[in-house]
Structures are given as structure tokens and as C-alpha cells.
C-alpha positions in Angstrom: -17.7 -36.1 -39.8 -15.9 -36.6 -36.4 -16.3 -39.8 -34.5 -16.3 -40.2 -30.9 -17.0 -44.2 -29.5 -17.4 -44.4 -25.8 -18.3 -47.6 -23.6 -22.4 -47.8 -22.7 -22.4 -45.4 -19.6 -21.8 -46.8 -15.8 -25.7 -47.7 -14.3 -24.7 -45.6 -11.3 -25.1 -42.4 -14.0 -28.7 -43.0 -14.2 -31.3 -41.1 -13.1 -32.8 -44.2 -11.8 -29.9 -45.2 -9.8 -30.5 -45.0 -6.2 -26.7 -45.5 -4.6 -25.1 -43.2 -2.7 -23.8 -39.4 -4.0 -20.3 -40.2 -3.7 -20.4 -43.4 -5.9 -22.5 -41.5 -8.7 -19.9 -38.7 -8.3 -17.1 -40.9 -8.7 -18.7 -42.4 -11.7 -19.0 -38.8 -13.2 -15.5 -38.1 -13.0 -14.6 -41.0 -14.7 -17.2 -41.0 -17.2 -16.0 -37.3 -18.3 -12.5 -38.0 -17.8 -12.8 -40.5 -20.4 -14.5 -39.0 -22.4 -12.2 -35.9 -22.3 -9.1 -38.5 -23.2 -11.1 -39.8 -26.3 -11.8 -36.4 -27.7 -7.9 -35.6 -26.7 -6.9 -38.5 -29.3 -8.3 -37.7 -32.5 -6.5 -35.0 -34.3 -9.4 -33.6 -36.5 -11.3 -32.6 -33.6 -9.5 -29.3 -34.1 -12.0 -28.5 -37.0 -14.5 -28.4 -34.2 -13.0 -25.9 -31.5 -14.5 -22.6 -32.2 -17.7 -23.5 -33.1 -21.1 -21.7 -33.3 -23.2 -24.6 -33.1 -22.5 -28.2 -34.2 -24.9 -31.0 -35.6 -24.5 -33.6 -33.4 -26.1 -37.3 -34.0 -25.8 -39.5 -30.8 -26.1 -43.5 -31.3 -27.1 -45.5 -28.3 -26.1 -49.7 -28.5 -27.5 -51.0 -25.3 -25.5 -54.1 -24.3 -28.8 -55.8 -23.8 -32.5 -55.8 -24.4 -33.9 -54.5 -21.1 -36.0 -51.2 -21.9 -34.5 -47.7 -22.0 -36.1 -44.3 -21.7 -34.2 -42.2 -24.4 -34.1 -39.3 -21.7 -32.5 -41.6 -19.3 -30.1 -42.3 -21.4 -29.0 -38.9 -22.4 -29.0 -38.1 -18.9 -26.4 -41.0 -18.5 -24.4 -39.6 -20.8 -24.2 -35.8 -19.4 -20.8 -36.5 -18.2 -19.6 -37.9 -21.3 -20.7 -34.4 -22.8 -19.1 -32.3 -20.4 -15.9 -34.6 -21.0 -16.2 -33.7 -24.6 -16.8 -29.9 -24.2 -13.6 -29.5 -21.7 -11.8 -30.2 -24.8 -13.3 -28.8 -27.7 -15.1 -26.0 -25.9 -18.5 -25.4 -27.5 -20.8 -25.9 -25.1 -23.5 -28.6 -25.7 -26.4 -25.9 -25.1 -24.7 -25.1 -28.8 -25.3 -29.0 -30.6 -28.2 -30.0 -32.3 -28.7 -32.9 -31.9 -30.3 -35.9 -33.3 -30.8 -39.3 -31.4 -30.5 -43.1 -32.9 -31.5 -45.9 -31.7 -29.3 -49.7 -32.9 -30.4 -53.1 -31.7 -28.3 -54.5 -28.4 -25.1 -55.8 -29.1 -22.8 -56.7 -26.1 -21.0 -54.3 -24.8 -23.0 -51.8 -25.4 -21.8 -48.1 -26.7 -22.5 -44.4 -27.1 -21.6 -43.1 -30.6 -21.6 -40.0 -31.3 -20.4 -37.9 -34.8 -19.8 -34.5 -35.2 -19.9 -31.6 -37.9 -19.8 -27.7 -37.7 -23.1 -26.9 -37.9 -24.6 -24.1 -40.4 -25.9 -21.4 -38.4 
């Protein structure tokens, strides 16, 4: 399993957020651009590039207790996706994936693990 720890994404990646296109494209290059440098640093994400599909499970920490729509938050973390795919290059219409949920704990954080999938 491959492990991939990224900070709770920017509000202004929400679909809820209301600010203005150019901040919430701002915050989606640096959201993939980090994520992109993550993936870049661990060395057994080779085992990964070439992929058919990939089991993907994808832990959200909120860094608080206000209430979260799980859509919402895969949708704020779209950019963190495309960060990872830039690099390993399956796309993520190709991960099945499987969402958890842990209790809030300060600063918050997007988890996600990887394995080649099987078929």
C-alpha cells in the first residue's frame, strides 16, 4: 500500500465557496501542485504508473466539527487528484474508490492509500 498525506483542502475549493474565479483558480493550482510534489517524493509510487485500475481508499480528518457533505469534500479534493494523476498517470476515472470518515483532529488532512487494483 502507497500512502499519500495532504493538508485538509483550501475552503475556497469548495463547491460552496462563493469567492471570485480567480482566487478558486489560484487555489487549484496550488492544491494540485502539491499534490503533484507529494506523489513526486515517494519512490514506490512507481509500482503504480501503468495501471489498469487502482483501489483507492480516501480518509478525510476535518480540522474541526462543523458538518461536511462527503461530496463536498471529494469535490475539494479534485485538484489534489489531478495533482496525483500528472504524476502517476492513471486517470482517476480508473480508481475505485472507497471513502472514510475519522473524527476532527486539528489540522485537518486528506489521506489517501493506494494499490494496483485487480481487474
Amino acid at each position: 500500500m502507497i500512502r499519500i498525506e495532504l493538508p485538509w483542502p483550501d475552503s475556497g475549493l469548495s463547491p460552496n465557496a462563493r469567492g471570485h474565479w480567480s482566487k478558486k483558480a489560484k487555489a487549484v493550482k496550488a492544491a494540485r501542485g502539491l499534490a503533484g510534489w507529494t506523489a513526486v517524493q515517494i519512490q514506490q509510487l512507481e509500482q503504480l504508473k501503468g495501471a489498469d485500475r487502482l483501489d483507492v481508499v480516501i480518509t478525510y480528518t476535518p480540522p474541526n466539527r462543523k458538518a461536511r457533505d462527503t461530496d463536498n469534500m471529494v469535490a475539494s479534493s479534485k485538484a489534489y487528484f489531478d495533482g496525483i494523476v500528472d504524476v502517476i498517470g492513471v486517470d482517476d476515472s480508473k480508481w475505485d474508490i472507497t471513502i472514510r470518515r475519522e473524527p476532527p483532529r486539528e489540522p485537518g488532512e486528506v489521506r489517501l492509500e493506494f494499490e494496483v487494483g485487480n481487474g
